[in-house]
N, C-alpha and C positions, 0 to 999 in steps of 0.2 A: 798399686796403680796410683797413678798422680790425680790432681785436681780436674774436674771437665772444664775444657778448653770453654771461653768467652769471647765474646765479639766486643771492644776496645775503642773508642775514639779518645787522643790523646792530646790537647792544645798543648803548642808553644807557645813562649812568651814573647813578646816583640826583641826582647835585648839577645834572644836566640836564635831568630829566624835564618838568618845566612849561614848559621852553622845544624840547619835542619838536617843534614844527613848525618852528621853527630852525634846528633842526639837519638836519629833514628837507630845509629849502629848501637848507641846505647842502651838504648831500649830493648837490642836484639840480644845486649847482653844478657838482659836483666829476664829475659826467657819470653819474650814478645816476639810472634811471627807476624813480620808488616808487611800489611797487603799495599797499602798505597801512603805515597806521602806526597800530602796537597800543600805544595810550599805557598800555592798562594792565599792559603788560607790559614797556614798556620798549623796544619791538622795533620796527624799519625794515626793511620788505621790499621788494627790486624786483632788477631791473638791471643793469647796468655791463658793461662791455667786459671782460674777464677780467683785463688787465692795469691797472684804475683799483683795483683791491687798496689799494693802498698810500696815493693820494690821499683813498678813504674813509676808510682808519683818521684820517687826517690830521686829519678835523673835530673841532671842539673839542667834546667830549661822547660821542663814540664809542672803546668801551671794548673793541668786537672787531668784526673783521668776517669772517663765515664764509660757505664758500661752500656752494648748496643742491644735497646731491646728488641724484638719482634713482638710485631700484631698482625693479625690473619682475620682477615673479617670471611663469611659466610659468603659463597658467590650468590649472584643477584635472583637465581630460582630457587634459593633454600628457603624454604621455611625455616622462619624465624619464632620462635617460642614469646 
């Protein structure tokens, strides 16, 4: 069995922008399933096996690639310790 999948946000670099779906397919190469791509921000969201880290920065035009974390706070009638 492969690595657990990770939640992904992945900046482009300004000299990459117009070619954002590019990089997105390249990304899809590199084993990244993209949920969205926010051209106006720059930004590629989805995916990946925890350890394809490395193969994403890899793409030509990806300037970072960070992973998504979750926080879950306690609803407002829990008792809090």
């Amino acid at each position: 069995m492969g690595s657990p999948l990770s939640r992904f946000s992945v900046t482009v670099d300004d000299g990459h922008l117009a070619e954002l779906d590019s990089v997105a397919s390249a990304l899809r190469d590199s084993g990244m399933e993209v949920e969205r791509v926010l051209g106006a921000l720059g930004v590629i969201t989805g995916q990946a096996p925890a350890d394809a880290r490395p193969s994403l920065l890899a793409v030509p035009g990806v300037t970072s690639v960070d992973e998504q974390l979750r926080v879950s706070l306690p609803p407002p009638d829990a008792s809090v310790q």
